[in-house]
C-alpha positions as CSV (number, residue, x, y, z in Angstrom):
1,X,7.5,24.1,22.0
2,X,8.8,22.9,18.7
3,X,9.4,26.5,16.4
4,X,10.2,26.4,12.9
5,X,12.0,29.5,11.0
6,X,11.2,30.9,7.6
7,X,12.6,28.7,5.2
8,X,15.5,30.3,3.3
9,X,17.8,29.1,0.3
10,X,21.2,29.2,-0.4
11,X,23.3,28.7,-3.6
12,X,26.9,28.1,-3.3
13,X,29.5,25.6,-5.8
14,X,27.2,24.5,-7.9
15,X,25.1,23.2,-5.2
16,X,21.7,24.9,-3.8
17,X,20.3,24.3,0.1
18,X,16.9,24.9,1.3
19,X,17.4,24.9,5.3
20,X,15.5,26.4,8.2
21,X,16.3,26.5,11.7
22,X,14.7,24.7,14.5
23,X,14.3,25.3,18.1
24,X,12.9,22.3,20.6
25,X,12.5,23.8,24.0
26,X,12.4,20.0,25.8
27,X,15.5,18.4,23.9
28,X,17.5,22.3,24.2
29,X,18.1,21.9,20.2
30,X,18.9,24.8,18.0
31,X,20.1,24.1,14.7
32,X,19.6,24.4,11.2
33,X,17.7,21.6,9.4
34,X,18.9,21.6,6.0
35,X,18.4,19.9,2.2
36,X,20.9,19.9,-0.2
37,X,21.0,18.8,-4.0
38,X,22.6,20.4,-7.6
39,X,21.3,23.6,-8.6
40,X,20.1,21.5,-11.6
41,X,17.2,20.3,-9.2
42,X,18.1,23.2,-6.3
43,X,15.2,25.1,-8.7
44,X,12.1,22.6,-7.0
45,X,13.1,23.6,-3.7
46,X,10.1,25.0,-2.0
47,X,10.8,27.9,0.7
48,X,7.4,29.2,0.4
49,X,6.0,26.6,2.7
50,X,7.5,25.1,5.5
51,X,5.9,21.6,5.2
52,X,9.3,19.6,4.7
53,X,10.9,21.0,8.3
54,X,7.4,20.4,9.7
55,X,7.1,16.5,9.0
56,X,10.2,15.1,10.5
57,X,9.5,17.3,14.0
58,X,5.9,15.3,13.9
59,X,7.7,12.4,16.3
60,X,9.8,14.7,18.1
61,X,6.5,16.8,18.9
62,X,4.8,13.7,19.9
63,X,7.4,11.8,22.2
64,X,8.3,15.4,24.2
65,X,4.4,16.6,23.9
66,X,5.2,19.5,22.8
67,X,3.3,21.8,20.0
68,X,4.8,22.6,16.8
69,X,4.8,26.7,15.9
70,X,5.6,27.5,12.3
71,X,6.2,31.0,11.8
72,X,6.3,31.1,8.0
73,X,3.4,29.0,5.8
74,X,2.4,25.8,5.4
75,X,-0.1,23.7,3.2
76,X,-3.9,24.0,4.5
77,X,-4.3,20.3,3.3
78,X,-1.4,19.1,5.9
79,X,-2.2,21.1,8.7
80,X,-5.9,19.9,8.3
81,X,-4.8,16.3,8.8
82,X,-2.3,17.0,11.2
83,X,-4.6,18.5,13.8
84,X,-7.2,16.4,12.8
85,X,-6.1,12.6,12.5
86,X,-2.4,12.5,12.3
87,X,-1.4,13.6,15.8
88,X,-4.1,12.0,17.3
89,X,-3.1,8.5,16.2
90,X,0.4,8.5,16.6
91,X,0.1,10.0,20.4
92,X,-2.6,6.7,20.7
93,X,0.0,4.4,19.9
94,X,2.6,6.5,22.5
95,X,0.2,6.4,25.3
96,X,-0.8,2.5,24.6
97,X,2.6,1.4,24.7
98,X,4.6,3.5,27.3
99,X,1.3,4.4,29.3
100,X,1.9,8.1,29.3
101,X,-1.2,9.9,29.2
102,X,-1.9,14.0,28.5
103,X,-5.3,15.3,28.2
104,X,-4.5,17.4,25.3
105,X,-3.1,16.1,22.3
106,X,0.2,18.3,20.6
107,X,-1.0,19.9,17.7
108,X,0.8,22.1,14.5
109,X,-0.1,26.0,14.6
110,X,0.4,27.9,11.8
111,X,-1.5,31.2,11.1
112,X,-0.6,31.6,7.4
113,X,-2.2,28.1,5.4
114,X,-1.5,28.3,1.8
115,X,-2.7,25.6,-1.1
116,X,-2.0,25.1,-4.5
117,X,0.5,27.0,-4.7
118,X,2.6,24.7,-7.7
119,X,2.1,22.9,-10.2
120,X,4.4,19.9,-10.6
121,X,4.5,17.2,-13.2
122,X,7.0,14.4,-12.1
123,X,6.0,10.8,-10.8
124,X,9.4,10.0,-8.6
125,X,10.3,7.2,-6.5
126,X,12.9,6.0,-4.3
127,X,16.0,3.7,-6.0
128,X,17.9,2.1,-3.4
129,X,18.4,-0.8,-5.4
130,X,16.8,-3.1,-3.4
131,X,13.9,-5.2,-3.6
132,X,11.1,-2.9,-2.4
133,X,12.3,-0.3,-5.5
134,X,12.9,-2.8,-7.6
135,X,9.2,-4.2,-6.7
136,X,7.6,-0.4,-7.8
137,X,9.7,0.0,-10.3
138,X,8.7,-3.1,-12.5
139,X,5.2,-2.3,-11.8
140,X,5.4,1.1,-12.6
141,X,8.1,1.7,-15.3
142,X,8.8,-1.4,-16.5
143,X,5.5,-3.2,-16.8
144,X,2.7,-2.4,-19.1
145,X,-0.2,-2.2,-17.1
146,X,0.7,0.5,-15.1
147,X,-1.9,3.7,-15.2
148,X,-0.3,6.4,-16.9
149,X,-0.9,9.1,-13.9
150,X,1.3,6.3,-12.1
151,X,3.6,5.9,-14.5
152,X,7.1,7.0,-13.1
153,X,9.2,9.6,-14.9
154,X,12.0,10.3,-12.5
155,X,14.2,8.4,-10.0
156,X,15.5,9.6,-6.6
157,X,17.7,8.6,-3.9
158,X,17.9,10.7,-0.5
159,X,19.9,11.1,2.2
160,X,17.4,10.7,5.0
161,X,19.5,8.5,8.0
162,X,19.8,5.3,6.4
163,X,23.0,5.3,5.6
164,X,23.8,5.3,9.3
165,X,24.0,8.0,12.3
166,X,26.8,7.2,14.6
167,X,29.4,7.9,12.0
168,X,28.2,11.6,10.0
169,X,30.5,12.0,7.6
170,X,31.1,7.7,6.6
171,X,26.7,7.9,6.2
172,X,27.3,11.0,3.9
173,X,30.4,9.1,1.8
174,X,28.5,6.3,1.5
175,X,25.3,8.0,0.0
176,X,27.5,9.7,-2.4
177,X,28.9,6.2,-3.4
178,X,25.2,4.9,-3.7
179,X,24.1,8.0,-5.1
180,X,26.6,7.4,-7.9
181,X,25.7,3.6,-8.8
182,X,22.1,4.7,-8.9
183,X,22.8,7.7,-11.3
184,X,24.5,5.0,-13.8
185,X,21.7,2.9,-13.4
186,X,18.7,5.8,-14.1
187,X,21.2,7.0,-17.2
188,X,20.5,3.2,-18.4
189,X,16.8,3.5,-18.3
190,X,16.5,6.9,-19.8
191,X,15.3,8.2,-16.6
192,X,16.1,11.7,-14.9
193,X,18.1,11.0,-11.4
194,X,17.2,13.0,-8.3
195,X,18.9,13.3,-5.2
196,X,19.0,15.3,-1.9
197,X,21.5,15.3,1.3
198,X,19.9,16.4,4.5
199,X,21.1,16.4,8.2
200,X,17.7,15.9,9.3
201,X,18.7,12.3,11.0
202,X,20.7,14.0,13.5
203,X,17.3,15.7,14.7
204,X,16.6,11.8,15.7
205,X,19.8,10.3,18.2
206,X,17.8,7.4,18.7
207,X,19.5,4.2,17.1
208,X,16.4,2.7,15.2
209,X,15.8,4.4,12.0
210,X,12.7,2.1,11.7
211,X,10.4,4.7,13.4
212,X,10.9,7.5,12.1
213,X,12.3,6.6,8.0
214,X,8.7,7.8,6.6
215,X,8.6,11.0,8.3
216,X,12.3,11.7,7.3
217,X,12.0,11.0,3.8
218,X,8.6,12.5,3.3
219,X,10.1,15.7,4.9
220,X,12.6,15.6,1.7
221,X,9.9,14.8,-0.8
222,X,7.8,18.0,0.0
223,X,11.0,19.9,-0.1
224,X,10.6,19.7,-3.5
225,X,6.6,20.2,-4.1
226,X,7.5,22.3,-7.1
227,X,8.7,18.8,-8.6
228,X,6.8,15.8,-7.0
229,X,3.1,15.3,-8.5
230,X,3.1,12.2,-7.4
231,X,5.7,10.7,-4.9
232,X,5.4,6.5,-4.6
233,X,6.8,5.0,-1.2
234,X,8.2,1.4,-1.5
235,X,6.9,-0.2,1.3
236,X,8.6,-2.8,3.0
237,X,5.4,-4.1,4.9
238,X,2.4,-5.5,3.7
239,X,-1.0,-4.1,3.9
240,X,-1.8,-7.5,6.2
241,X,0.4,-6.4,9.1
242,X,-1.4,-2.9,9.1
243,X,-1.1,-1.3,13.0
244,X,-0.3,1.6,14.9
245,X,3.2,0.5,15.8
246,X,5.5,3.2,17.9
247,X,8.4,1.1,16.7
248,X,7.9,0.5,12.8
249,X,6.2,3.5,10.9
250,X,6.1,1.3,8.0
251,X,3.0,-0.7,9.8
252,X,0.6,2.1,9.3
253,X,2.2,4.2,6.2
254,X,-1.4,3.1,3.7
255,X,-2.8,5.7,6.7
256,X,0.0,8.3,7.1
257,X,1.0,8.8,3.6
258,X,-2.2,10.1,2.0
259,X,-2.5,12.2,5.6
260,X,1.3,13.8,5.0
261,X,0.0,14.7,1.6
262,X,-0.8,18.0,-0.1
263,X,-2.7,20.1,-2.1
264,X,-0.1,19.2,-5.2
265,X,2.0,16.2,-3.8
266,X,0.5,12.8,-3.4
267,X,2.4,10.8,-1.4
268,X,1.8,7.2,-2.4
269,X,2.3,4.1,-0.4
270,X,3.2,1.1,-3.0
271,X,3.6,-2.5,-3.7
272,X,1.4,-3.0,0.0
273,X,0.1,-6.0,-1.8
274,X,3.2,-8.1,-1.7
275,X,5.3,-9.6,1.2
276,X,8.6,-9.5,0.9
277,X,8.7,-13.3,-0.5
278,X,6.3,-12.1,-3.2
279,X,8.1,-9.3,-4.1
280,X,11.5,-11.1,-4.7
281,X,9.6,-13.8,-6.9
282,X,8.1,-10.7,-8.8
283,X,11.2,-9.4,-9.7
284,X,13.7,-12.5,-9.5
285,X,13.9,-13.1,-13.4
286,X,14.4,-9.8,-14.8
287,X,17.8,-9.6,-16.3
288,X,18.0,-6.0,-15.3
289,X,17.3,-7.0,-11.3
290,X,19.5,-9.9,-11.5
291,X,22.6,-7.2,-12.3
292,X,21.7,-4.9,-10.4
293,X,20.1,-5.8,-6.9
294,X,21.8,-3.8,-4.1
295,X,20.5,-5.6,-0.4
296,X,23.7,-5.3,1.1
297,X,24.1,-3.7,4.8
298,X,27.8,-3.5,3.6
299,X,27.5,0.8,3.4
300,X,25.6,1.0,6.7
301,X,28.3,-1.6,8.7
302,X,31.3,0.3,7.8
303,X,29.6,3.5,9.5
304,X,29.0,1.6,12.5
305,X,32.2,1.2,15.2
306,X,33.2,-2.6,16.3
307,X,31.6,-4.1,13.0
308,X,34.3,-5.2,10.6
309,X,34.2,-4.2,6.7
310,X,33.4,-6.5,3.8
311,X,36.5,-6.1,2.1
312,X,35.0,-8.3,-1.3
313,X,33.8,-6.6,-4.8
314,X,30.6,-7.8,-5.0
315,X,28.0,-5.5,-4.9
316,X,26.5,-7.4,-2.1
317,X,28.4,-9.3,0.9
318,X,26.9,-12.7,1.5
319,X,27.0,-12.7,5.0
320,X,24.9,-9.9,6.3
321,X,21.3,-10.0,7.8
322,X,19.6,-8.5,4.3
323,X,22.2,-10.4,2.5
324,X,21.3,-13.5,3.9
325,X,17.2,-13.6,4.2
326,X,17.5,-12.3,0.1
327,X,20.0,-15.2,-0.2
328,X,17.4,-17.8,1.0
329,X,14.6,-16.4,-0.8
330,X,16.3,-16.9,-3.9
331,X,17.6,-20.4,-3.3
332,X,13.6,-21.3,-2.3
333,X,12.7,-19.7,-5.5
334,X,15.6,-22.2,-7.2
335,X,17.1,-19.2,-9.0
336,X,20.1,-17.8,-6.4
337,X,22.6,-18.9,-9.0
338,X,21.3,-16.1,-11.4
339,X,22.9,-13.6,-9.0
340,X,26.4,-15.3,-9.1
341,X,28.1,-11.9,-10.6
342,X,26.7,-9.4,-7.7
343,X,26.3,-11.7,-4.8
344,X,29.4,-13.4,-2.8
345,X,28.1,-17.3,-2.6
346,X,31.1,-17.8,-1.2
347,X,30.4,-18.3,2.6
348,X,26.7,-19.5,1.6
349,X,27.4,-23.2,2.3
350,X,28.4,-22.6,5.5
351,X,25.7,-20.2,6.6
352,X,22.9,-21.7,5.2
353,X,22.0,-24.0,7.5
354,X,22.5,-22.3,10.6
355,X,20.1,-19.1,8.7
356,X,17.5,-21.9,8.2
357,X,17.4,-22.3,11.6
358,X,17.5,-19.5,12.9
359,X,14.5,-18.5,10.5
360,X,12.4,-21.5,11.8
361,X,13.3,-21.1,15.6
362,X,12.6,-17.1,15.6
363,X,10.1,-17.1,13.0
364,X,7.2,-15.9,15.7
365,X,9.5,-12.8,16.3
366,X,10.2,-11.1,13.3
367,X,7.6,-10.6,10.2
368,X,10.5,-10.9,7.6
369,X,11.9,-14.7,9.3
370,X,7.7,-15.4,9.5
371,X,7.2,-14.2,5.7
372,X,10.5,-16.6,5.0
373,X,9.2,-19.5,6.9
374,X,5.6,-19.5,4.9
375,X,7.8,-18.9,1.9
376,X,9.7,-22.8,2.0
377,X,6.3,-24.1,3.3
378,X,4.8,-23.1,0.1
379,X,7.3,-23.8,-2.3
380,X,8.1,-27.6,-0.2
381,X,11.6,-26.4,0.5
382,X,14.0,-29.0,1.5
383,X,15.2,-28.3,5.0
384,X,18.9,-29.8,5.5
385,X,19.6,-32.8,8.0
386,X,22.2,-30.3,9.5
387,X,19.4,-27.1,9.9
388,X,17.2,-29.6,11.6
389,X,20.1,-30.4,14.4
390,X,21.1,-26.8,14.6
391,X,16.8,-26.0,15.2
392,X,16.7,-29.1,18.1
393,X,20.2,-27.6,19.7
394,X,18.4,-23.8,19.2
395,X,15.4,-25.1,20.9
396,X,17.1,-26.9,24.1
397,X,15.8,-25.1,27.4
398,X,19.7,-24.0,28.4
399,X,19.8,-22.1,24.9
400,X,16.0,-20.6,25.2
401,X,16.9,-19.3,28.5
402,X,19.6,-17.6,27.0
403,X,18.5,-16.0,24.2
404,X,15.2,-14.7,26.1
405,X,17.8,-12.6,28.7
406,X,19.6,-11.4,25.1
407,X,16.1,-10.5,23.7
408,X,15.2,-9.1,27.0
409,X,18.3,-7.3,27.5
410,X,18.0,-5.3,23.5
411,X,14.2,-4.4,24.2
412,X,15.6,-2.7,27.7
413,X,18.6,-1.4,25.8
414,X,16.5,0.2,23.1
415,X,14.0,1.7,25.3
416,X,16.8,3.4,27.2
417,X,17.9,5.0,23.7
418,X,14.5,6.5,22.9
């Protein structure tokens, strides 16, 4: 089984740590889980339930099949949905995919259920700096039409395995240098910054983060229930590519986040009405985007051994994956010059048409190339002389051959890691 301690809270420097300490019988861990922010914020931390050590262990629970014991409280509303939906769902995705089958589904027990316990006030979301948040926040700060209730009133950036997981202590210096360009940039708007460190990504060795980022962030929303009225998700998926997907939470969040809710946090999945294409158009012309847009895998690369660091002082490299797919977006848009001060165009002529296609070639296996493709279909994007060799020499039998042992090769590889 899967037992979670009483939540405690510590206060030490100026800084104040809600943690509680895990044991999983199958993967023969026992450590503290913790949270970590200024005692400014430290105040919203909520020991009284144990819901925010509870969501993360969700996946764990499910891939070992193991039940989840809290011995302190936990919200009636999540435990409710747990037992009754959540588990069920994500252990139907686990059995259709790796064919593993258990009569009895895991399940949460808790004998103490508690509900509205708080009353919190704040509308937050998550500020990466990227185009999802930049997506919610025009619609919900910036932009008039916005319902009040929705309207948000606090920013927040967490520390929830994104920042990489191979290299600790490089993740946790390079949030702190993110954390810092997105404090100057709430300060601009008038907007109170919130932020939280966690270990809870080393509860999750795997190497994909895109499994598991909505339970792992989620977990550090409800840490602070005492703060979070309402607590609105940037999707990176659209609502048209909704499944049960063991390898991308972010398929089925308009289903998990209200079910991960509570009595006095909502959890709100937004922007699922846009594909990524739409969203970049949304937000392409406002001065305040074009300044400050922050795509860049630059942070994540230089936490990762064998990849070299960008050494430039743009904001954003030029030449990584996220880099690149924004980079075309904006040139099929027409407006890619407009981000001349915080992207490096430097290297853009040479990768261009190679990216185009590569984007054309692979565009059946990846939603983002797919969304990129329909993107310069509709907009009658001129597609180089040079992309158009580089697609006929991409689609010669020699080179398919090839790549299908390298696709082959990562699924094997990645199914080894989890």
């Amino acid at each position: 089984m899967i037992r979670i301690g009483n939540p405690i809270i510590e206060n030490q420097e100026g800084k104040t740590t809600l943690k509680a300490f895990i044991s999983n019988d199958a993967e023969g861990v026992n450590e503290w889980l913790w949270y970590s922010t200024d005692d400014a914020y430290g105040k919203y931390f909520c020991q009284e339930v144990a819901d925010a050590f509870v969501l993360p262990m969700i996946l764990r629970a499910v891939k070992t099949h193991q039940n989840i014991v809290v011995e302190s409280s936990m919200s009636e509303k999540l435990f409710y949905n747990l037992n009754d939906s959540v588990f069920y769902a994500v252990t139907k995705a686990y059995q259709k995919k790796y064919g593993k089958h258990h009569e009895e589904i895991v399940k949460v027990e808790c004998d103490n259920l508690v509900s509205n316990v708080f009353t919190p006030t704040a509308v937050g979301t998550g500020c990466s700096l990227g185009v999802d948040s930049f997506a919610v926040l025009k619609h919900h700060f910036l932009s008039e039409d916005c319902p009040r209730s929705y309207k948000i009133t606090h920013i927040a950036l967490f520390n929830a395995g994104a920042y990489g997981h191979i290299d600790v202590e490089g993740a946790r210096h390079s949030f702190e240098r993110e954390r810092d360009k997105t404090k100057m940039f709430a300060d601009s708007l008038g907007l109170p910054f919130v932020w939280v460190d966690s270990n809870v990504r080393s509860f999750f060795p795997e190497g994909s983060f895109d499994w598991c980022h909505t339970y792992l962030n989620m977990g550090i929303v409800l840490s602070m229930q005492k703060l979070w009225k309402k607590y609105l998700y940037a999707s990176s998926v659209s609502i048209d590519y909704f499944e049960f997907s063991v390898d991308f939470c972010g398929h089925y969040e308009p289903y998990l986040l209200p079910h991960l809710s509570t009595e006095v946090t909502e959890l709100v999945p937004a922007s699922m009405n846009m594909r990524r294409s739409d969203k970049v158009k949304y937000i392409s012309t406002e001065k305040i985007v074009q300044e400050n847009l922050n795509v860049c895998l630059k942070e994540q690369s230089a936490n990762t051994p064998g990849i070299e660091r960008y050494q430039g002082n743009y904001l954003n490299c030029g030449r990584c994956q996220k880099c690149l797919r924004t980079m075309l977006q904006l040139d099929i848009l027409g407006v890619l010059n407009d981000f001349s001060k915080i992207i490096d165009l430097e290297e853009w002529p040479k990768l261009k048409d190679r990216y185009i296609a590569e984007v054309i070639v692979n565009k059946s296996d990846s939603l983002m190339l797919k969304d990129l493709h329909e993107s310069m279909l509709e907009h009658d994007y001129l597609i180089p002389e040079a992309s158009k060799t580089y697609v006929k020499c991409m689609t010669s039998k020699r080179y398919a051959k090839r790549m299908r042992w390298k696709r082959r090769f990562h699924r094997i590889l990645n199914r080894l890691k989890k």
